[in-house]
DSSP file (Angstrom, degrees, kcal/mol; ACC not computed):
  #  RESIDUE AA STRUCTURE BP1 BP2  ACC     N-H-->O    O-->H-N    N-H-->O    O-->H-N    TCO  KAPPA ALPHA  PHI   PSI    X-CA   Y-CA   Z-CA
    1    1 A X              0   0    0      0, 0.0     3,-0.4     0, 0.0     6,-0.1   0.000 360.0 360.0 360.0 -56.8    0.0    0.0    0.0
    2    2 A X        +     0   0    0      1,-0.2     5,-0.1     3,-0.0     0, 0.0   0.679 360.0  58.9 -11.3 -48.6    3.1    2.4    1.2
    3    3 A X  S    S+     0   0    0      3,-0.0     2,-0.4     2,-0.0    -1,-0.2   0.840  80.6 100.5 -87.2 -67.8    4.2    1.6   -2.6
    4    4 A X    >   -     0   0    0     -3,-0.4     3,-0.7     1,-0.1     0, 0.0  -0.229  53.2-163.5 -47.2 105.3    1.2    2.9   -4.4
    5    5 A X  T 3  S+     0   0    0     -2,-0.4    -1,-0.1     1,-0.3    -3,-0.0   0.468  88.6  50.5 -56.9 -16.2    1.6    6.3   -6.0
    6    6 A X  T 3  S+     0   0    0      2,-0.1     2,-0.4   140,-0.0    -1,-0.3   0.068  87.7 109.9-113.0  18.6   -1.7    7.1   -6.5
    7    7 A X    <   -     0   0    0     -3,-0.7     2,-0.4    -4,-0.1    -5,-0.0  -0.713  57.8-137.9 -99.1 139.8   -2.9    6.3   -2.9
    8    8 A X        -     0   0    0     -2,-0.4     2,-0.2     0, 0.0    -2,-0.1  -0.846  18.5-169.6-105.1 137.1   -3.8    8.9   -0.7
    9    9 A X        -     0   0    0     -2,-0.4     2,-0.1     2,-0.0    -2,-0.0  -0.960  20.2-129.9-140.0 147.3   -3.1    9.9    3.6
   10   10 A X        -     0   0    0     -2,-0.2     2,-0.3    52,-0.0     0, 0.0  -0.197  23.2-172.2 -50.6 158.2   -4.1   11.8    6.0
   11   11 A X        -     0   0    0     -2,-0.1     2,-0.1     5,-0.0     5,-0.1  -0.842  27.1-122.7-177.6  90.4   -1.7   13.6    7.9
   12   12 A X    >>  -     0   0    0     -2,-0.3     3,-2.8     3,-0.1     4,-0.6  -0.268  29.6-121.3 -26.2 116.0   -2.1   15.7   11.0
   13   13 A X  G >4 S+     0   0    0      1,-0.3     3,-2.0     2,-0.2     2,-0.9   0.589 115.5  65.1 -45.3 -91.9   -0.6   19.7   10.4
   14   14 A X  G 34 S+     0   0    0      1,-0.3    -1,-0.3     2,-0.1    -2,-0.1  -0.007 103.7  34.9 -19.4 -36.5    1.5   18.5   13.3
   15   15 A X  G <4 S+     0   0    0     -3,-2.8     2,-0.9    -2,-0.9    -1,-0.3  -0.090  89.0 116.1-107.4  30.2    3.4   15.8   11.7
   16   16 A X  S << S-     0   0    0     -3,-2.0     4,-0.3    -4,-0.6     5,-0.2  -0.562  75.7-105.7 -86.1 116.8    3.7   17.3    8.6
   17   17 A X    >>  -     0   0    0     -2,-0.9     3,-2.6     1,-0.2     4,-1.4  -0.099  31.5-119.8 -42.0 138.6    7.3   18.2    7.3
   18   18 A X  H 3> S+     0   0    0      1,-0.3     4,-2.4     2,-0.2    -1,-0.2   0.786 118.6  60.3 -59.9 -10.3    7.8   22.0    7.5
   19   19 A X  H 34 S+     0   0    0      1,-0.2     4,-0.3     2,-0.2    -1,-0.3   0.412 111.1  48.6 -94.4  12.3    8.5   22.3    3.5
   20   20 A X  H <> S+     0   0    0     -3,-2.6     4,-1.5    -4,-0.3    -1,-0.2   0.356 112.0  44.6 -98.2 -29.6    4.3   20.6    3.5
   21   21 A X  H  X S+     0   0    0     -4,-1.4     4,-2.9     2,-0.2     3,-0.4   0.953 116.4  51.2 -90.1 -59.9    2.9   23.1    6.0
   22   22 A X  H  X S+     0   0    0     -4,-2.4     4,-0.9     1,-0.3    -1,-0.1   0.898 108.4  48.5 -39.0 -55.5    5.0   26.0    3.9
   23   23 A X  H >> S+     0   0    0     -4,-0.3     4,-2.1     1,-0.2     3,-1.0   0.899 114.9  49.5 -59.5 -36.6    3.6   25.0    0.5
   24   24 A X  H 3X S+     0   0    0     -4,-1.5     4,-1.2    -3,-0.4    -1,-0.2   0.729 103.0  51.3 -75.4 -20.1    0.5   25.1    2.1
   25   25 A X  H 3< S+     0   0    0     -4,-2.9     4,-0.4    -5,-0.2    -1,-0.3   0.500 113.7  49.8 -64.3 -17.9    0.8   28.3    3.7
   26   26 A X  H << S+     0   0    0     -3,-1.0    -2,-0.2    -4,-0.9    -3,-0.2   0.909 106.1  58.7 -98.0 -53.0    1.8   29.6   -0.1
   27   27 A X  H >X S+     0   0    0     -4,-2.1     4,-1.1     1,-0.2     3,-1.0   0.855 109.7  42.9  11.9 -82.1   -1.3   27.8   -1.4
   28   28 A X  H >X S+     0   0    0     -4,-1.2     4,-2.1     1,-0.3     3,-0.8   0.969 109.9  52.4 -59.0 -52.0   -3.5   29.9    1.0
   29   29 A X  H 34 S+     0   0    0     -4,-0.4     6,-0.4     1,-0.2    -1,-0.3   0.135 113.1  46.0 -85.0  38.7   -2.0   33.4    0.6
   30   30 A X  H <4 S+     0   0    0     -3,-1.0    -1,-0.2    -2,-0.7     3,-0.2   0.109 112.1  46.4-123.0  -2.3   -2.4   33.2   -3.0
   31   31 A X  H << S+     0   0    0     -4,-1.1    -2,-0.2    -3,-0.8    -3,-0.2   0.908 116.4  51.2 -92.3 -31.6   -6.3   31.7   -3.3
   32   32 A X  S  < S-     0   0    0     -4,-2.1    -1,-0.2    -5,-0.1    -3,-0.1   0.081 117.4-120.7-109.1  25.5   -7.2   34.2   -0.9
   33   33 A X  S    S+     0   0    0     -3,-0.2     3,-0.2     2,-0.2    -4,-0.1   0.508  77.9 122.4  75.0   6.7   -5.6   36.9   -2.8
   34   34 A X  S    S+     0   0    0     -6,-0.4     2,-0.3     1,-0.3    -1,-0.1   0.808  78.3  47.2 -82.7 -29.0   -3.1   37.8    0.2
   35   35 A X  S    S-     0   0    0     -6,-0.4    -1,-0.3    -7,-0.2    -2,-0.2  -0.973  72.5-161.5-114.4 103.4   -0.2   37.2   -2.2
   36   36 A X  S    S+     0   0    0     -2,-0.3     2,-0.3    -3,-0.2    -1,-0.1   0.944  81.7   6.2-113.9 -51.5   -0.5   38.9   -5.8
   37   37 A X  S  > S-     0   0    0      1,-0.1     4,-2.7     4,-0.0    -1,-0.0  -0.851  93.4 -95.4-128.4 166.9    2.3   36.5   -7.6
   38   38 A X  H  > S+     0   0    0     -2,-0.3     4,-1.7     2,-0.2     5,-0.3   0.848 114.3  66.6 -85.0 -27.7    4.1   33.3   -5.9
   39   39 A X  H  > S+     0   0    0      2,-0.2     4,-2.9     1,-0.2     5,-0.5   0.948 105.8  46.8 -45.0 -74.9    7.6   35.4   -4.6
   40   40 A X  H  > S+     0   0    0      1,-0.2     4,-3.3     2,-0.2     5,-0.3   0.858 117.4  46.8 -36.6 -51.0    5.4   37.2   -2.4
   41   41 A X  H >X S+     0   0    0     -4,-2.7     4,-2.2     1,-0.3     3,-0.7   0.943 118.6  33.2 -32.9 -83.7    4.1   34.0   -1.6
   42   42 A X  H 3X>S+     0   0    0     -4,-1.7     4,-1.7     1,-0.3     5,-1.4   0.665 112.8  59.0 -60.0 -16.7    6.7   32.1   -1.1
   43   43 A X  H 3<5S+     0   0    0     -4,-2.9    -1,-0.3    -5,-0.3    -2,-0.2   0.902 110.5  47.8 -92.1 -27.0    9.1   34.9    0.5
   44   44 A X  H <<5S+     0   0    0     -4,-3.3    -1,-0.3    -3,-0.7    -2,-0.2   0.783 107.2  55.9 -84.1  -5.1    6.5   35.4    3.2
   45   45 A X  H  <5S-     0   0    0     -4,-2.2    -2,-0.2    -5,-0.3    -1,-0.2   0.780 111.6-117.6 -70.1 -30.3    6.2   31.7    3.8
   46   46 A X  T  <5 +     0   0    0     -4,-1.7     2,-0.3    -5,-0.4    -3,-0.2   0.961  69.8 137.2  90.7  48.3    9.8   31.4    4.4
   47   47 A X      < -     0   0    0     -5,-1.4     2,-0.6   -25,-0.1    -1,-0.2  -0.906  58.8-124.1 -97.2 152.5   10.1   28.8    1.1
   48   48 A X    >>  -     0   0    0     -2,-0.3     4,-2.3     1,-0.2     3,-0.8  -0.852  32.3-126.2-100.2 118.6   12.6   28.4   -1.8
   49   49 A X  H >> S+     0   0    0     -2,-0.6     3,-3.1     2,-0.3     4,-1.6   0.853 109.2  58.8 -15.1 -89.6   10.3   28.6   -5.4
   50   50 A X  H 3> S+     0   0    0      1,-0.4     4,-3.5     2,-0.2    -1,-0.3   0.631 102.7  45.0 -34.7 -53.1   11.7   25.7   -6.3
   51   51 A X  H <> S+     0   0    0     -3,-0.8     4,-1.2     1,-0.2    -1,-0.4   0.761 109.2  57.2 -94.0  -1.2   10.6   23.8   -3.6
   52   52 A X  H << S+     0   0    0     -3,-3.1    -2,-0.2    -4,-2.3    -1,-0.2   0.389 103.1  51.7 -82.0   4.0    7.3   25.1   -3.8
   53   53 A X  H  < S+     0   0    0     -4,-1.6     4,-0.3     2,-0.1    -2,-0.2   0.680 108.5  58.8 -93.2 -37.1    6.8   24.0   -7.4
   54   54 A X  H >< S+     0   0    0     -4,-3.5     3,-0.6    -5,-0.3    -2,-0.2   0.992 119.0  22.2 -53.8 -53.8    7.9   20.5   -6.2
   55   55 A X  G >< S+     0   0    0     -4,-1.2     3,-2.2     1,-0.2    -1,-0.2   0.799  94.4  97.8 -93.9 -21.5    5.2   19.8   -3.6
   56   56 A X  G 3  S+     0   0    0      1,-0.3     3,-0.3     2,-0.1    -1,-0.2   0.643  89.3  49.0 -69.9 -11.6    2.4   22.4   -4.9
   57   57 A X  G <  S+     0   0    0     -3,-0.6    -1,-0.3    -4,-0.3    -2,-0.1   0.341 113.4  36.3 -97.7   8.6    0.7   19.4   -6.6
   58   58 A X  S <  S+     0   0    0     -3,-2.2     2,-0.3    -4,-0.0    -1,-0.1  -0.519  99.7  85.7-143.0  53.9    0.5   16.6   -4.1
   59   59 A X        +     0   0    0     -3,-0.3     2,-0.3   -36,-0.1   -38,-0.0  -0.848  53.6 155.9-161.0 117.0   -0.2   18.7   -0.9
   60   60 A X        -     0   0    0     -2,-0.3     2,-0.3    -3,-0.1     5,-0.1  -0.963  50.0-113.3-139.9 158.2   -3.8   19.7    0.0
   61   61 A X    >   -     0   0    0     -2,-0.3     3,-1.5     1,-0.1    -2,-0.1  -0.632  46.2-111.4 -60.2 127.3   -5.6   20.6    2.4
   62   62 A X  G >  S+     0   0    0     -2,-0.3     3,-1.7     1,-0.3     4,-0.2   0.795 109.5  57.0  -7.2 -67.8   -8.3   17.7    3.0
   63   63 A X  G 3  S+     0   0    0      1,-0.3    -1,-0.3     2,-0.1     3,-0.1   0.328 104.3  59.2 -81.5  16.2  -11.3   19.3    2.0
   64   64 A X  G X   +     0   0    0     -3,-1.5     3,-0.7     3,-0.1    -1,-0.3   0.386  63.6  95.0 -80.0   1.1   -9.9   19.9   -1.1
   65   65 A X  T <  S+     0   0    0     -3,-1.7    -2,-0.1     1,-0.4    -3,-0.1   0.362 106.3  17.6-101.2  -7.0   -9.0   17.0   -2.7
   66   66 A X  T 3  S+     0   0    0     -4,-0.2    -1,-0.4    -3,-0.1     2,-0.3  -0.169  80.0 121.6-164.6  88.6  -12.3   16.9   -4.6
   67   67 A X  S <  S-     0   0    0     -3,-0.7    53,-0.2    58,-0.1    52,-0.1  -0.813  94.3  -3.6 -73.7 135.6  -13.9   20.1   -4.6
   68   68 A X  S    S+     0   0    0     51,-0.4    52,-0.2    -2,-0.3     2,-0.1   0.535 108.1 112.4  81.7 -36.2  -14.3   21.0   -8.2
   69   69 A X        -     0   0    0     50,-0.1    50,-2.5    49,-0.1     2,-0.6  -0.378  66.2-118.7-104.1 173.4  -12.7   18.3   -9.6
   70   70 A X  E     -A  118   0A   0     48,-0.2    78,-2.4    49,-0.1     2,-0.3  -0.852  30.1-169.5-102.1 147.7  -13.5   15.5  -11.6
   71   71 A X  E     -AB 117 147A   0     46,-2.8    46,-1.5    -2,-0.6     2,-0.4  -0.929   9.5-148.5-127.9 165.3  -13.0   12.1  -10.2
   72   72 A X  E     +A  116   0A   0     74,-1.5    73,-1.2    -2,-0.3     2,-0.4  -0.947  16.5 177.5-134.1 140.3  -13.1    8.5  -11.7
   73   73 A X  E     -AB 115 144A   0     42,-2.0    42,-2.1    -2,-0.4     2,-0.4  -0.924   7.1-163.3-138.2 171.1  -14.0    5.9  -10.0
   74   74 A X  E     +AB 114 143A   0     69,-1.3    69,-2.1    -2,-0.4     2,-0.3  -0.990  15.2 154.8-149.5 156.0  -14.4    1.9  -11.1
   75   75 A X  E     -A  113   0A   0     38,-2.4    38,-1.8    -2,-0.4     2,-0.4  -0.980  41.1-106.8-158.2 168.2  -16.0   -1.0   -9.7
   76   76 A X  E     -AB 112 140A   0     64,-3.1    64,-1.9    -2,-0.3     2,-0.3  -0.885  34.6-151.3-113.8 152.3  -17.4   -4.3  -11.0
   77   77 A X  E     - B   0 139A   0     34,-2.3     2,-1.1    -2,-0.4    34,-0.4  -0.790  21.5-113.7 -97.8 145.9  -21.5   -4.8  -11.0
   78   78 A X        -     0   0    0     60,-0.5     2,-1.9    -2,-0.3    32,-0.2  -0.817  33.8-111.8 -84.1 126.6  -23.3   -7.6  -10.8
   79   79 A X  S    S+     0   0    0     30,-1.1     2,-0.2    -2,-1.1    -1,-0.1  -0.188  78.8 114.6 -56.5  60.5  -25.4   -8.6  -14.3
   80   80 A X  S >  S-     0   0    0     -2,-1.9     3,-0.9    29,-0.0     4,-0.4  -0.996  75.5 -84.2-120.8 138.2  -28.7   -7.9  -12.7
   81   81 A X  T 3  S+     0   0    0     -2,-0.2    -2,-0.0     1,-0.2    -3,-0.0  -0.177  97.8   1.1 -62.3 149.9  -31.1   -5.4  -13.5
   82   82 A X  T 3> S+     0   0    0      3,-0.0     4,-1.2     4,-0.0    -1,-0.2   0.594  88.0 115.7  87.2  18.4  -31.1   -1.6  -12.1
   83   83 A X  H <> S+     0   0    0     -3,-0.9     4,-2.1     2,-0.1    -2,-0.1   0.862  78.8  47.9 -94.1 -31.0  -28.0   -2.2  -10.2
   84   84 A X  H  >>S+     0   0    0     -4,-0.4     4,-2.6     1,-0.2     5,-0.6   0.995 110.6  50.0 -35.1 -72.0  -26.5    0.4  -12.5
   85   85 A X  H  >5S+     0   0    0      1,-0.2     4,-3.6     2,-0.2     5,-0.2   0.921 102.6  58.9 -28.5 -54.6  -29.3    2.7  -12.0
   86   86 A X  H  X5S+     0   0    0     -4,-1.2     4,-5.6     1,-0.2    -1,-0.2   0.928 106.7  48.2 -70.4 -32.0  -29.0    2.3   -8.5
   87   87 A X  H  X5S+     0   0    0     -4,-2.1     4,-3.2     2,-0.2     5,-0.2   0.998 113.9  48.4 -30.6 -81.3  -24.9    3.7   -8.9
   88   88 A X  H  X5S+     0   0    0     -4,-2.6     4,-3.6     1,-0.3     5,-0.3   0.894 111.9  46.5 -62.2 -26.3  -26.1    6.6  -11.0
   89   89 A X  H  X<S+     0   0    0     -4,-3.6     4,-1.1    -5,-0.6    -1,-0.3   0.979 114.7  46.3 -87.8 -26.7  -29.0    7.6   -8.5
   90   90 A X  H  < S+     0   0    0     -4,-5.6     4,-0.7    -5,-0.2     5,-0.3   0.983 115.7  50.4 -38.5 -63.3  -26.5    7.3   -5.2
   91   91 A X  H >X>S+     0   0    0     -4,-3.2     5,-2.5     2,-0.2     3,-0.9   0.807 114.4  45.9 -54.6 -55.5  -24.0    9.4   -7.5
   92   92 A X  H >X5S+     0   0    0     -4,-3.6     3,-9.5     1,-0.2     2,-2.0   0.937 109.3  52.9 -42.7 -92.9  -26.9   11.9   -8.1
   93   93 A X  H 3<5S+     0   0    0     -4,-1.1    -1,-0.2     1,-0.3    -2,-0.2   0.376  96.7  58.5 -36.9   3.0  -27.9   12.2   -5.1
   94   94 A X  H <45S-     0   0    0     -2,-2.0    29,-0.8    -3,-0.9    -1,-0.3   0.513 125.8-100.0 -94.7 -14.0  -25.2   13.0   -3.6
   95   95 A X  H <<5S+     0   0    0     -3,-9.5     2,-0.6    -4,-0.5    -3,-0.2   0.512  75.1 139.0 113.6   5.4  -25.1   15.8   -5.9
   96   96 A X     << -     0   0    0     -5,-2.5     2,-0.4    -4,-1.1    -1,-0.3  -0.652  40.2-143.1 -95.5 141.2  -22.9   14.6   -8.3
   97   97 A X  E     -C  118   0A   0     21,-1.5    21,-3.1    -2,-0.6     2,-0.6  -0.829  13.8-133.0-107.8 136.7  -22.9   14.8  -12.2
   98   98 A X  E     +C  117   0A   0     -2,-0.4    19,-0.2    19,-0.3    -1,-0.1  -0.757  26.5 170.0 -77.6  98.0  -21.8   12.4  -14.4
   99   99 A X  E     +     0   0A   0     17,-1.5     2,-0.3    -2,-0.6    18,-0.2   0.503  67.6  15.5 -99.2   1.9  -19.7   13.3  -17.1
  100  100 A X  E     -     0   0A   0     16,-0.1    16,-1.8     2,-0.0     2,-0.3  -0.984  53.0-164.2-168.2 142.7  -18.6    9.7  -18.5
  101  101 A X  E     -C  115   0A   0     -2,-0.3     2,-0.4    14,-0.2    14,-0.2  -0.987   2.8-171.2-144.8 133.2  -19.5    6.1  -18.3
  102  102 A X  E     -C  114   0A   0     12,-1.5    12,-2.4    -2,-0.3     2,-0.4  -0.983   5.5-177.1-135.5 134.0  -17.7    3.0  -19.2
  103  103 A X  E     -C  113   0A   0     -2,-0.4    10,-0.3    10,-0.2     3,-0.1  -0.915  14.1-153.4-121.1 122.0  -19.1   -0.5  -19.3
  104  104 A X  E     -     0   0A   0      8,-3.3     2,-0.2    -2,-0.4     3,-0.1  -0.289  44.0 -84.3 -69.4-177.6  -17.4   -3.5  -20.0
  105  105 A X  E     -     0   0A   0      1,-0.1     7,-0.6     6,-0.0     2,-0.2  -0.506  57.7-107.0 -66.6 135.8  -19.6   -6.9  -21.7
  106  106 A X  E     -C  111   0A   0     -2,-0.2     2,-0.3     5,-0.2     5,-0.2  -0.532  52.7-178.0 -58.3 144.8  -21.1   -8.6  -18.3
  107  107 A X        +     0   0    0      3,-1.1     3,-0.1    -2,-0.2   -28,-0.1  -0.763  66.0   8.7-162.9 126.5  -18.7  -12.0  -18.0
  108  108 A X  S    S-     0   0    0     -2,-0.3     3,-0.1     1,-0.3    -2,-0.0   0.364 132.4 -64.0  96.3  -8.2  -19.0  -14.5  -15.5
  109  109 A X  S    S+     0   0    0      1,-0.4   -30,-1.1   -31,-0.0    -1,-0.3   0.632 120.8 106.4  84.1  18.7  -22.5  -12.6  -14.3
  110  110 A X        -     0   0    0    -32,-0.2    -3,-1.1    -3,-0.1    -1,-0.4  -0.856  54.2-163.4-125.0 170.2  -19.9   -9.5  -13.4
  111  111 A X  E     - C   0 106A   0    -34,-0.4   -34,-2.3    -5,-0.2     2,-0.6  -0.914  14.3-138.3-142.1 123.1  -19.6   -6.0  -15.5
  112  112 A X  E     -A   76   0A   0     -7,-0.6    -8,-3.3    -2,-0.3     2,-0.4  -0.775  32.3-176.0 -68.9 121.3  -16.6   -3.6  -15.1
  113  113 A X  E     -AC  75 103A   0    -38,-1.8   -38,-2.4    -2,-0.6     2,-0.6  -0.999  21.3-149.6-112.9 152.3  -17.4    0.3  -15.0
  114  114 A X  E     -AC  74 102A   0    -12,-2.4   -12,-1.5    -2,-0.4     2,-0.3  -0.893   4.0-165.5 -95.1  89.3  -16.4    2.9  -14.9
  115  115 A X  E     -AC  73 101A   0    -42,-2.1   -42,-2.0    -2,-0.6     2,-0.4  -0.810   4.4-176.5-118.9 134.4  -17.5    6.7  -13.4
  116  116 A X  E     -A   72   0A   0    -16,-1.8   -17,-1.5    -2,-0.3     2,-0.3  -0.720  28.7-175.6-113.9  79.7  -16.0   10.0  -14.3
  117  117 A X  E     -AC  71  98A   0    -46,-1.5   -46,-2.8    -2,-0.4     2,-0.7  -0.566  29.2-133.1 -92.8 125.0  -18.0   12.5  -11.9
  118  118 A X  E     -AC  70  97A   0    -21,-3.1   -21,-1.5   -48,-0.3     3,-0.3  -0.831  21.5-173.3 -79.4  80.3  -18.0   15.7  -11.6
  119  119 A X    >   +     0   0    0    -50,-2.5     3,-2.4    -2,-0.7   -51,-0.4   0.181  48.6 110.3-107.7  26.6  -17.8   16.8   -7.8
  120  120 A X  T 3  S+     0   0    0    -51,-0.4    -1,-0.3     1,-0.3   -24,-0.1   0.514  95.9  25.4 -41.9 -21.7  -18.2   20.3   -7.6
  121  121 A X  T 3  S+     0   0    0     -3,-0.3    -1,-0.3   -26,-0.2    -2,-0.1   0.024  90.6 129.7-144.2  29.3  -21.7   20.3   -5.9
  122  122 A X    <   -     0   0    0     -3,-2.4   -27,-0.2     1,-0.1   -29,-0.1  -0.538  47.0-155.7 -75.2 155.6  -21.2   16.4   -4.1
  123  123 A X        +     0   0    0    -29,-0.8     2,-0.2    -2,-0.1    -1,-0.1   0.223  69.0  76.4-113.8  19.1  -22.1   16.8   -0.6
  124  124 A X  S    S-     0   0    0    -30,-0.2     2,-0.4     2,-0.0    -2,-0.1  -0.427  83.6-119.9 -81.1 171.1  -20.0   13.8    0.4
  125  125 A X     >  -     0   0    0     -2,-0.2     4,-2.8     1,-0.0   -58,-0.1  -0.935  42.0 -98.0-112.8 151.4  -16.2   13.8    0.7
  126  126 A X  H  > S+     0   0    0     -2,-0.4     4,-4.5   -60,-0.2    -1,-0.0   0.750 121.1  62.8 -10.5 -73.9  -14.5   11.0   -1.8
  127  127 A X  H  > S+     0   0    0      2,-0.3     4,-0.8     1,-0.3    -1,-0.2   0.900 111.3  39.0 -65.4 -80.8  -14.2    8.3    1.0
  128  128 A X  H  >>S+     0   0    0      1,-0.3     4,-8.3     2,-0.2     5,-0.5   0.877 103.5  61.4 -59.5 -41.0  -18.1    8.2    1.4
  129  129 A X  H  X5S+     0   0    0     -4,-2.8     4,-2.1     1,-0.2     5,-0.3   0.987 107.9  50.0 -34.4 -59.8  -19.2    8.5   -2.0
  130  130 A X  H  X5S+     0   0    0     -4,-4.5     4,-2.0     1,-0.2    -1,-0.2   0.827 115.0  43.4 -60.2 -20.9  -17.2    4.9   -2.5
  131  131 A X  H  X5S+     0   0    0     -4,-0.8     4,-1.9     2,-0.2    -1,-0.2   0.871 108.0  51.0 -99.7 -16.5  -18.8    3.3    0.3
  132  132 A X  H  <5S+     0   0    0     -4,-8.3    -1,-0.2     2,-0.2    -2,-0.2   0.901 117.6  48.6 -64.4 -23.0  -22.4    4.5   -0.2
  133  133 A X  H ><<S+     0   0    0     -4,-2.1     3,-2.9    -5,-0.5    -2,-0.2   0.981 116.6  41.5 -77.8 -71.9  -21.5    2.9   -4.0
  134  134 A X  H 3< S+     0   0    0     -4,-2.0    -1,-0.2     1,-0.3    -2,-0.2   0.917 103.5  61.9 -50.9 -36.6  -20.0   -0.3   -2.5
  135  135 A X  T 3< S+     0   0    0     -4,-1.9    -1,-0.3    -5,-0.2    -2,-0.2   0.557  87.1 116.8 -74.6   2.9  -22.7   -0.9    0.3
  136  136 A X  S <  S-     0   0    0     -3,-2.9     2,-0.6    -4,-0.2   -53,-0.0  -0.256  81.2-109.1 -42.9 148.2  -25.1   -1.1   -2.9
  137  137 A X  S    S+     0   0    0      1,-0.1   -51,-0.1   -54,-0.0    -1,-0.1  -0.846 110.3  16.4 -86.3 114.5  -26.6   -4.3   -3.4
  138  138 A X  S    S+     0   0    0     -2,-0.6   -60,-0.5     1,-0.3    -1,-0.1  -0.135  97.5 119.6 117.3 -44.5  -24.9   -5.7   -6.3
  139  139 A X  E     +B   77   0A   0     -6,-0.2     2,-0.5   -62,-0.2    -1,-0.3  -0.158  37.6 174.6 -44.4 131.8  -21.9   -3.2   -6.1
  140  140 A X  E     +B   76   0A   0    -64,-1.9   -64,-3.1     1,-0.1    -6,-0.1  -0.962  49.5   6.5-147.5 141.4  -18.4   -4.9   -5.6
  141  141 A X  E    S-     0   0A   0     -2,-0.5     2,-0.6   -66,-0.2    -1,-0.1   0.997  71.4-164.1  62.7  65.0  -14.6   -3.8   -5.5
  142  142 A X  E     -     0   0A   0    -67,-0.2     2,-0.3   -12,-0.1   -67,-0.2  -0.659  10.0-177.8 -92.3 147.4  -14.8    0.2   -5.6
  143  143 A X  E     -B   74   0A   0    -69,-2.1   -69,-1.3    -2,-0.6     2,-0.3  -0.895  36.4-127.2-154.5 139.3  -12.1    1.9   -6.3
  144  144 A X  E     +B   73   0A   0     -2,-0.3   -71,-0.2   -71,-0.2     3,-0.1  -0.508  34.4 170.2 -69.4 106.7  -10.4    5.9   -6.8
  145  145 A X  E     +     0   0A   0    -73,-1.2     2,-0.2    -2,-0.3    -1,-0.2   0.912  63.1   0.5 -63.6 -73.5   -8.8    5.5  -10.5
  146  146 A X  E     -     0   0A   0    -74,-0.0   -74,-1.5     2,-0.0     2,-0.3  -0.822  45.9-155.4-139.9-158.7   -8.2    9.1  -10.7
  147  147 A X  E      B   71   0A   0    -76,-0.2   -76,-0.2    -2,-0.2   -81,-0.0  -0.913 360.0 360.0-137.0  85.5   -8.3   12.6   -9.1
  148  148 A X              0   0    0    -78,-2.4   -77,-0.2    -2,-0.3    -1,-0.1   0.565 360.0 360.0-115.5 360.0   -8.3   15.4  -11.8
């Protein structure tokens, strides 16, 4: 798990290395307008440019990590009817729109798919979204493909 690149953790501010808590301090003062170009940023964070071009793309705040964004998720279905349906109305109803769908051919009674969602107005965070989708009847093996 350690291994996987695409795997996500939480991380108390407390144990975060100071060049994570910086970028993220550079982060803030320039969405909230406090910093007009990133040298102000960075020179009042007490950060090197450089290393706030390294990190400024795998360091967020939590509740950011799908605001906005689109996210993909996949899972396999079981080949019954409506269990799909029942996917796309959790996904709605959580407030999310669906901007792509991929299905494999059912084999074996199972179907691979695919959701590219749009979570800009979900009222869930990531985490729940996947489990209300797995705790489906029918639903098996969700999983975050990607974060964009």
């Amino acid at each position: 798990m350690a291994e996987d690149r695409d795997s996500f953790f939480v991380i108390k501010w407390d144990f975060l290395p100071e060049v994570f808590k910086k970028t993220l301090i550079v982060k803030d003062l320039l969405n909230k307008g406090d910093a007009k170009t990133v040298n102000e940023a960075v020179e009042e964070a007490g950060i090197s440019r450089s290393a706030y071009y390294k990190y400024k793309d795998g360091v967020y705040p939590y509740h950011q990590m799908s605001e906005g964004r689109i996210i993909t998720l996949s899972f396999y279905l079981e080949h019954r009817p409506g269990t799909l349906s029942k996917v796309l109305n959790t996904v709605a109803e959580a407030g999310g729109n669906i901007v792509m769908i991929n299905q494999g051919i059912p084999l074996q009674g199972m179907a691979y798919v695919s959701l590219s969602i749009e979570t800009e107005h979900v009222s869930l965070g990531t985490e729940d979204l996947m489990r209300r989708i797995k705790e489906l009847d029918g639903t098996k093996k969700v999983a975050l493909l990607s974060l964009n």
